[in-house]
VOLUMNU-233836 format. One record per residue (C-alpha): x, y, z; residue in one letter; residue number from 0. Coordinates in nm, 4 decimals. Layout:
<vexdrens>
- X,Y,Z,residu,num
- X,Y,Z,A,NUM
...
</vexdrens>
This chain:
<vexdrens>
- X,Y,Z,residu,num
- 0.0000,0.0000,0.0000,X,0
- 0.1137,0.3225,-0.0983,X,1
- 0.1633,0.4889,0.2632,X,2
- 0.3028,0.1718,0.5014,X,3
- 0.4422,0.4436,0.6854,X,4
- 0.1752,0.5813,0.8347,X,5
- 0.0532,0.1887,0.9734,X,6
- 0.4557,0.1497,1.0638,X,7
- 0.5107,0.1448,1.4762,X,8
- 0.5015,0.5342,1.5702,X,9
- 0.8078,0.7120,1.6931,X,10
- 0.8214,0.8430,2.0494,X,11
- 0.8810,1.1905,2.1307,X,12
- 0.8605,1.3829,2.4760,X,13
- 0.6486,1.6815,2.4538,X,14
- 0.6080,1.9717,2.6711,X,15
- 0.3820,2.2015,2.7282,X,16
- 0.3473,2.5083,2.9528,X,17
- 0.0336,2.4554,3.2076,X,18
- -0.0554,2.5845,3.5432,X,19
- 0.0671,2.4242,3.8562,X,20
- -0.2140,2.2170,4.0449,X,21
- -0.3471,1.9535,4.2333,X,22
- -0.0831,1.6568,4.0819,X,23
- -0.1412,1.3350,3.9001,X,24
- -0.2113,1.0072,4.0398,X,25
- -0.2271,0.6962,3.8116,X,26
- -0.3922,0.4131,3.9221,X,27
- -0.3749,0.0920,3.7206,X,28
- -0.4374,-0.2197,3.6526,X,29
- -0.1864,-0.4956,3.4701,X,30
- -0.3714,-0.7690,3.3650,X,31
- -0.1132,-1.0822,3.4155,X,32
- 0.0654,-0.9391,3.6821,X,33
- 0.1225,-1.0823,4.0359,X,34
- 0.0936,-0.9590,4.3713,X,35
- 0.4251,-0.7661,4.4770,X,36
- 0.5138,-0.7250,4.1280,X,37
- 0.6887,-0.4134,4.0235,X,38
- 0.5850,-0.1504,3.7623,X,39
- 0.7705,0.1476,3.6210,X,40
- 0.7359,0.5035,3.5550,X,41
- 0.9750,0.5405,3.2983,X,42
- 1.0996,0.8447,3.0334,X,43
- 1.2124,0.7996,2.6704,X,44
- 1.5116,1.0041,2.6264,X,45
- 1.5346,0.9307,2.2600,X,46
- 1.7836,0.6448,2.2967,X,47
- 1.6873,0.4775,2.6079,X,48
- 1.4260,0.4098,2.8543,X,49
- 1.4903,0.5658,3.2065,X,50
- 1.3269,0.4809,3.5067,X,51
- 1.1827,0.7404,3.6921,X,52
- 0.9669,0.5809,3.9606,X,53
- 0.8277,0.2458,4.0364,X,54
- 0.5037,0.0490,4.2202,X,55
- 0.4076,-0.2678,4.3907,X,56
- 0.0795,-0.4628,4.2764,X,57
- -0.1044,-0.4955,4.5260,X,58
- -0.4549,-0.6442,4.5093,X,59
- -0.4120,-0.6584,4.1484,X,60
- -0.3242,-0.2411,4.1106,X,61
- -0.0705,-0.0015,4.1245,X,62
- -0.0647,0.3681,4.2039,X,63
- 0.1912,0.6520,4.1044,X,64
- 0.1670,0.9714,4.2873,X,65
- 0.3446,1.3094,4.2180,X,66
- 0.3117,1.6649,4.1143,X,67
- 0.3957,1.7349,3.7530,X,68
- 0.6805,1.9580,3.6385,X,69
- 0.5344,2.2692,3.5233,X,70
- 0.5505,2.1271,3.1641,X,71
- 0.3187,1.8286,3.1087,X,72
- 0.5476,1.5388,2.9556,X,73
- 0.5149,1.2292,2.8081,X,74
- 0.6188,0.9097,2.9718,X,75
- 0.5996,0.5331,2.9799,X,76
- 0.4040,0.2627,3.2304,X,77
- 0.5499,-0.0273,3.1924,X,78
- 0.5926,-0.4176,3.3004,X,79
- 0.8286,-0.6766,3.2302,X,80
- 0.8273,-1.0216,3.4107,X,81
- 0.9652,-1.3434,3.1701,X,82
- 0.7687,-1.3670,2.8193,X,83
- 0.4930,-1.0902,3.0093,X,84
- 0.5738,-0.7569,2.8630,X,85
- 0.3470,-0.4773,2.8393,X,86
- 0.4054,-0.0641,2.8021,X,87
- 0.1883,0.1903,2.7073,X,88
- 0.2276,0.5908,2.6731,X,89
- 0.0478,0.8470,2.8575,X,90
- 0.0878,1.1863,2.9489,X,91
- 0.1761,1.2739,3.3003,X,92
- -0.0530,1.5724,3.3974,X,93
- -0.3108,1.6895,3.6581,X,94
- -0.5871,1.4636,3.7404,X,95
- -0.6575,1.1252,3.8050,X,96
- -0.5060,0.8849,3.4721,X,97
- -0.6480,0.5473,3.4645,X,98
- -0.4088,0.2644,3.2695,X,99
- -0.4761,-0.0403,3.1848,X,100
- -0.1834,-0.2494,3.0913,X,101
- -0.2848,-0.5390,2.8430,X,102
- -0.0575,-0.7424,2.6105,X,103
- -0.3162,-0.7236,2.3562,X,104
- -0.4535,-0.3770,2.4018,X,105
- -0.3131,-0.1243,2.6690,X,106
- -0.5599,0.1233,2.7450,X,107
- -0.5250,0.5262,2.9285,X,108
- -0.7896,0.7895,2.9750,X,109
- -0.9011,1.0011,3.2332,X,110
- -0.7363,1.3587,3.1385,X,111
- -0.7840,1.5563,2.8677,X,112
- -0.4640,1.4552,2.6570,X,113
- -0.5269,1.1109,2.7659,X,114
- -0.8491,1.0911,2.6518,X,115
- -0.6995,1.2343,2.3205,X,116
- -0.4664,0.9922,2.2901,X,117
- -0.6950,0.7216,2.3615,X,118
- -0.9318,0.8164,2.1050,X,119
- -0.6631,0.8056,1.8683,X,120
- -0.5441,0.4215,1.9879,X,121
- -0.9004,0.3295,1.9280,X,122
- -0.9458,0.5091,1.5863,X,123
- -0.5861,0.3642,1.4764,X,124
- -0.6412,-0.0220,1.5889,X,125
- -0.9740,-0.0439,1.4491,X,126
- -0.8611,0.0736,1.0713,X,127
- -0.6188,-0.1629,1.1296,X,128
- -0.8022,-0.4113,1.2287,X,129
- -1.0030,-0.3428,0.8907,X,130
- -0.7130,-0.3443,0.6773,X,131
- -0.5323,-0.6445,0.7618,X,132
- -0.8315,-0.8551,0.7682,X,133
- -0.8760,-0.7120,0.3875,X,134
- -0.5408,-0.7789,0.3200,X,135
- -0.5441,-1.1485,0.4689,X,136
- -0.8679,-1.2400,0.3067,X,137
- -0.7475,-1.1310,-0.0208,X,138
- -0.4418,-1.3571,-0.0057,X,139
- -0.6130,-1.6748,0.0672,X,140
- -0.8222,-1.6747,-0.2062,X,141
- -0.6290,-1.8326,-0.4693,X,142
- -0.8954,-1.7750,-0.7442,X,143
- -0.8286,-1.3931,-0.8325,X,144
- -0.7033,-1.2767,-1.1342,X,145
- -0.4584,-1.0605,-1.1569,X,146
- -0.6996,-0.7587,-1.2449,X,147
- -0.9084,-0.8655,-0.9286,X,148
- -0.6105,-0.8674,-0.6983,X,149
- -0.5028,-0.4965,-0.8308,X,150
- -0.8586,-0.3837,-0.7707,X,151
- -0.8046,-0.5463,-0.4183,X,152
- -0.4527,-0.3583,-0.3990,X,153
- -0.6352,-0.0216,-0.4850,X,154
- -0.9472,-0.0767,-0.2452,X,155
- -0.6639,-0.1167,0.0644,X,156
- -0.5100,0.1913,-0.0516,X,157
- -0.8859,0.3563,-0.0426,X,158
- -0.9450,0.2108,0.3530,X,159
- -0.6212,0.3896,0.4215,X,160
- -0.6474,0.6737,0.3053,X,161
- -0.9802,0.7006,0.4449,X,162
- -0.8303,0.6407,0.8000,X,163
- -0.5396,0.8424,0.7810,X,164
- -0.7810,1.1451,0.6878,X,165
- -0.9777,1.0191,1.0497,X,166
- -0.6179,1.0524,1.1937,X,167
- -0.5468,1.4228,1.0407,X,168
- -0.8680,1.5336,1.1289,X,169
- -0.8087,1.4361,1.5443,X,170
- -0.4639,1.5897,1.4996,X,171
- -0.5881,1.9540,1.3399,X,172
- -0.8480,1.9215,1.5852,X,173
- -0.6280,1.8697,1.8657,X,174
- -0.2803,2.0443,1.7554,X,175
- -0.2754,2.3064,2.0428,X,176
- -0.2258,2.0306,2.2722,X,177
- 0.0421,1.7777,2.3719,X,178
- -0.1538,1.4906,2.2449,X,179
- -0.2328,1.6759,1.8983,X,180
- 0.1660,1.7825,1.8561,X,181
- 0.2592,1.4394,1.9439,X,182
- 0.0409,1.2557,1.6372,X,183
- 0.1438,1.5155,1.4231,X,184
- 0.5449,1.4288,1.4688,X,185
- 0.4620,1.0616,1.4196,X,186
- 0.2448,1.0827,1.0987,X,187
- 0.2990,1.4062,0.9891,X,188
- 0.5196,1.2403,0.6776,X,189
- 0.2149,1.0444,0.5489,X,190
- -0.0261,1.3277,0.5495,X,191
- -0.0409,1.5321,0.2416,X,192
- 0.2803,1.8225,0.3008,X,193
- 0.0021,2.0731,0.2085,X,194
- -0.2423,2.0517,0.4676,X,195
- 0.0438,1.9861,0.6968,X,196
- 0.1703,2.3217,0.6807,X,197
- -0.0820,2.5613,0.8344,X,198
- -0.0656,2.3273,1.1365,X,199
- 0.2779,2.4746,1.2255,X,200
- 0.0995,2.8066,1.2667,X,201
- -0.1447,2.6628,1.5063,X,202
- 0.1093,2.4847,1.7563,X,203
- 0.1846,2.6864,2.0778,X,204
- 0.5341,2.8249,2.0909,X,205
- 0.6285,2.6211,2.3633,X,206
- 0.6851,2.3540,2.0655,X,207
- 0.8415,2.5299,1.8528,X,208
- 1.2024,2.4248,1.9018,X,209
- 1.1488,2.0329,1.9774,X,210
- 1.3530,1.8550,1.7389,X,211
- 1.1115,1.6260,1.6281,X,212
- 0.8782,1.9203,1.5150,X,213
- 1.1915,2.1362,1.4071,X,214
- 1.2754,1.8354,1.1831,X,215
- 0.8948,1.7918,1.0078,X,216
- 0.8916,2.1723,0.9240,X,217
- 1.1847,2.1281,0.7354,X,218
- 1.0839,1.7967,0.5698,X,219
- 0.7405,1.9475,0.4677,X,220
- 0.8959,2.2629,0.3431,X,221
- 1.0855,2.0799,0.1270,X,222
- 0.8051,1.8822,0.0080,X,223
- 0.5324,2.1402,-0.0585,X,224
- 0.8133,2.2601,-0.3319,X,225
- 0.7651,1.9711,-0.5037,X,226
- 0.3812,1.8433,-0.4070,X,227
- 0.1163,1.7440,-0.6783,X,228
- 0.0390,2.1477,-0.9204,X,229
- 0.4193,2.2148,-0.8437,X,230
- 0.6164,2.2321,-1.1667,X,231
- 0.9349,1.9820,-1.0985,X,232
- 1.3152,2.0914,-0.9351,X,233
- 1.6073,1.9751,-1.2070,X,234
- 1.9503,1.8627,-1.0646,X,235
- 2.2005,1.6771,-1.2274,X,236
- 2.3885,1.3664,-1.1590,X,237
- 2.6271,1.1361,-1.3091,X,238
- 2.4967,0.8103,-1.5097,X,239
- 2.5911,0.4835,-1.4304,X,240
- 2.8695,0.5348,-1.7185,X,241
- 2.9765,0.8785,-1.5364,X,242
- 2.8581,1.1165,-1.7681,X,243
- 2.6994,1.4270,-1.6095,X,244
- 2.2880,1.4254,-1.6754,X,245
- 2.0212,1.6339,-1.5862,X,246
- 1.6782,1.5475,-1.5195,X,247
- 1.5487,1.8265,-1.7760,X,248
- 1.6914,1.6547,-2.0165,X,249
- 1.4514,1.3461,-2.0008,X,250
- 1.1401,1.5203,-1.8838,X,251
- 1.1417,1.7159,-2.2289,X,252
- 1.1701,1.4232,-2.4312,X,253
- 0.8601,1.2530,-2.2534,X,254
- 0.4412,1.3269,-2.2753,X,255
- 0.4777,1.1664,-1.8966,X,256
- 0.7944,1.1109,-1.6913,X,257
- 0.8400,0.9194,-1.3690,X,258
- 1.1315,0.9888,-1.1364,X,259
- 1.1829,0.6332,-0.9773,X,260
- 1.4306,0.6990,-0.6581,X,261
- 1.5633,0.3629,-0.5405,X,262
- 1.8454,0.1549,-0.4449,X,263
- 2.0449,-0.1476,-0.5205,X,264
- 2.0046,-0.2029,-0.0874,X,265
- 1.6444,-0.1653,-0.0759,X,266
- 1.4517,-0.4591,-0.0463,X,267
- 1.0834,-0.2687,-0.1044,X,268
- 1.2564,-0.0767,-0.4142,X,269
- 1.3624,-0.4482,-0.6039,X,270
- 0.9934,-0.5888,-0.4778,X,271
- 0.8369,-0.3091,-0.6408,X,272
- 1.0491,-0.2500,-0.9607,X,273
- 0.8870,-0.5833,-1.1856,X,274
- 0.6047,-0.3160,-1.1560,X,275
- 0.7900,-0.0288,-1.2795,X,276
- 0.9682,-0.2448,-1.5741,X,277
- 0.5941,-0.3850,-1.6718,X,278
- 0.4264,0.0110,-1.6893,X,279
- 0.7774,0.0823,-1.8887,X,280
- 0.7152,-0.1822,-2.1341,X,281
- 0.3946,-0.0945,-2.2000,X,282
- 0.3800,0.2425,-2.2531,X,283
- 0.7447,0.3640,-2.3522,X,284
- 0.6119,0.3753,-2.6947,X,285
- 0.3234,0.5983,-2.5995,X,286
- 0.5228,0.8628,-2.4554,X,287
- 0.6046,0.7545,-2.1023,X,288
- 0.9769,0.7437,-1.9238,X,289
- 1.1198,0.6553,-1.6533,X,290
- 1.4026,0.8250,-1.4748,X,291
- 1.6133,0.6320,-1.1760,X,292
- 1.7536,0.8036,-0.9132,X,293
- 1.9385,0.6057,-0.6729,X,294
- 2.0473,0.6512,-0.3405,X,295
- 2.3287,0.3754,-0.4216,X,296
- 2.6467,0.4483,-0.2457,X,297
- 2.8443,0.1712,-0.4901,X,298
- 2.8896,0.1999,-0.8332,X,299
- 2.9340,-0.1620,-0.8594,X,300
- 2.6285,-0.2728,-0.6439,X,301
- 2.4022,-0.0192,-0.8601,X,302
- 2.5374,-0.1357,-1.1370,X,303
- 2.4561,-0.4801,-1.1166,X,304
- 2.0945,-0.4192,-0.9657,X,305
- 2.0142,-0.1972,-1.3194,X,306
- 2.0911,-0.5846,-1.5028,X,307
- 1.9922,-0.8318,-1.2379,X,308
- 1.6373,-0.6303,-1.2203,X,309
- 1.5934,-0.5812,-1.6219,X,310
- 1.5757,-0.1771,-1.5718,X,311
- 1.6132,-0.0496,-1.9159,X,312
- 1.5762,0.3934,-1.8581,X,313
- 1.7985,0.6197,-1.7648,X,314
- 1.9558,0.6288,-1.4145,X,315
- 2.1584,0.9063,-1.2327,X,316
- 2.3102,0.8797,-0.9264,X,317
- 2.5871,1.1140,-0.6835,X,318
- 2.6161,0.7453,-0.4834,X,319
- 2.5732,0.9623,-0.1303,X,320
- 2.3089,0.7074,-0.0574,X,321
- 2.0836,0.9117,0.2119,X,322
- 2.2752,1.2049,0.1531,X,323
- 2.1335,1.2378,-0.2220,X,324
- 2.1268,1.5708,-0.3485,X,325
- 1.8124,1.4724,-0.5907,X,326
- 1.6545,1.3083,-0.3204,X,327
- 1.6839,1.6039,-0.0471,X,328
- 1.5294,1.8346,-0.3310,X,329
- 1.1989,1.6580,-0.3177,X,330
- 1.1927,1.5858,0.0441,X,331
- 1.2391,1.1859,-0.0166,X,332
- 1.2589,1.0239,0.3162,X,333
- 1.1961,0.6729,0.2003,X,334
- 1.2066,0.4632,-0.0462,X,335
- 1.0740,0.3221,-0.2820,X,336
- 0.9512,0.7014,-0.3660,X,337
- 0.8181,0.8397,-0.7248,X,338
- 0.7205,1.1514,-0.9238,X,339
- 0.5344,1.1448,-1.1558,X,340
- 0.5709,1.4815,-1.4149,X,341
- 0.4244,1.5985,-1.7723,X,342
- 0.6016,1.7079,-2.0217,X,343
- 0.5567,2.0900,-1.9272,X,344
- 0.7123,2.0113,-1.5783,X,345
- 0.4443,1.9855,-1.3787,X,346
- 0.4020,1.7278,-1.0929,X,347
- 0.1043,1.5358,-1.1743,X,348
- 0.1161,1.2700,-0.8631,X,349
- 0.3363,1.0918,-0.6203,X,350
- 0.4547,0.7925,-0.4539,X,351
- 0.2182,0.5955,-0.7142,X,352
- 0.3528,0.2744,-0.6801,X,353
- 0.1920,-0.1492,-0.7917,X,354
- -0.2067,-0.1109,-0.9028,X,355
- -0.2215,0.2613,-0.7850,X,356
- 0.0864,0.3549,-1.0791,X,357
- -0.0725,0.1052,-1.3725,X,358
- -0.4203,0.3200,-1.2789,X,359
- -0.3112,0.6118,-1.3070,X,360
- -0.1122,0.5890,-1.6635,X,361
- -0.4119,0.3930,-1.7875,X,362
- -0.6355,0.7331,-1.7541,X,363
- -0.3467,0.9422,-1.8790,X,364
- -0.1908,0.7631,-2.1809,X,365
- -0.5219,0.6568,-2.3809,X,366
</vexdrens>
């Protein structure tokens, strides 16, 4: 599917916000598996490792934290770990009472406002999941489908997920002057379109505005917009496989519709997916269509031999900086397999069309 990011684990981030000073927290759980005299942690993410900050006793079948919050409210971790039994959840440590439940299956906190938020958002995010995987695993045990029926199963998956990522968006524009609401925006904001990303900077309290995390999506979606679907297309040049100095412009003009593949020789996703590029190539090179492959290859030799082992056939330019890849910082490429698609006046029609979505879409343009 076309944005596995956004159903990829979230990253964790510690957020603070100013608030006034009141009553304290207290966090009273449950941990379903846990013993009597068991021990449960408080613990903070630092960005590397998790630090314990505080710890409780089962008793009865509960635990209890107790403090008064910093003057920022934070994020931090309840967790358990006892043999194969491991369970964690996040929650944000702020005035009021927060009620956990710690689950192997499904962890569970509510109680305060961000809490709540963040809740809603677990319950949102597991059942689209839910949805989608039982889509996905029903379509792969039935052996009858065509090969048209299974790319009209690919592109209904992609539908369901778009649909819940806009779900996701809207709790996080609804919610974005708030811990919770900066949080989900630092771990999805890459799969939500760059555009609608933007004015959401505007709205987040200043207290945010230097937290790396957020620092480093502003820049990322800056980037982007430049080169988002209406946006006519950036041109760099690189060297081809032979060495020879290229530019992009110099393919684009020759082409009714050009697609900028960026890949790698290293990139297990990128050699999965490419059978699909080399079929849409075949098909409708004589038509008008191109392909372009950028790779973020650091070896000559390795790229090399992954343009023959993988029957690629158009142009490729590389600067073999892998990650660092000038072409790929231009259009805010962050993974890959990643694609642009452009017409021949430079404008970016779509991207990141990739298997059933990419065949659909040059279908309806080159009739």
């Amino acid at each position: 599917m076309k944005k596995s990011i956004f159903w990829a684990a979230a990253g964790l981030m510690a957020l603070a916000a100013c608030q006034q000073q009141q009553a304290g927290f207290t966090i009273q759980g449950t941990a379903i598996g846990a013993a009597d005299g068991d021990t449960i942690y408080l613990q903070n993410f630092d960005g590397t490792n998790m630090v314990k900050l505080d710890s409780a006793v089962v008793k009865n079948g509960t635990f209890e934290f107790k403090g008064t919050p910093d003057s920022l409210v934070t994020s931090r971790f309840v967790t358990y770990m006892k043999g194969d039994n491991r369970m964690s959840t996040m929650l944000f440590v702020e005035d009021g009472v927060i009620k956990v439940t710690l689950d192997p299956e499904n962890s569970k906190v509510s109680g305060t406002p961000n809490n709540d938020i963040l809740q809603q958002f677990s319950d949102t995010f597991a059942a689209i999941s839910k949805e989608l995987n039982e889509a996905y695993e029903k379509s792969q045990q039935d052996s009858t489908l065509t090969e048209a029926q299974q790319d009209s199963v690919e592109l209904a998956l992609d539908q369901k997920q778009e649909e819940g990522l806009a779900k996701v968006f809207e709790l996080v524009s609804a919610n974005i002057d708030k811990p919770a609401g900066v949080y989900l925006l630092s771990s999805f904001g890459p799969s939500f379109d760059v555009k609608k990303v933007q004015p959401l900077f505007e709205r987040i309290p200043a207290a945010y505005s230097n937290d790396p995390e957020i620092v480093s999506l502003k820049e990322y979606v800056d980037t982007a917009v430049k080169t988002s679907e209406g946006e006519k297309y950036i041109d760099f040049t690189m060297n081809s496989p032979e060495g020879k100095p290229v530019k992009l412009s110099d393919f684009i003009s020759k082409n009714t519709y050009t697609l900028i593949d960026f890949w790698a020789s290293w990139c297990g996703p990128c050699k999965r997916e490419m059978p699909t590029v080399v079929e849409a190539y075949d098909k409708y090179k004589n038509k008008g269509f191109g392909v372009v492959g950028v790779s973020l290859d650091n070896n000559a030799d390795s790229w090399k031999q992954a343009i023959k082992d993988l029957n690629i056939t158009w142009p490729q330019m590389s600067d073999l900086k892998g990650w660092q890849c000038e072409g790929a910082s231009l259009y805010g490429v962050r993974a890959i397999p990643a694609t642009v698609l452009v017409d021949q006046q430079g404008t970016i029609i779509a991207r990141n069309l990739r298997g059933a979505a990419l065949m659909k879409k040059l279908g309806e343009l080159m009739k």
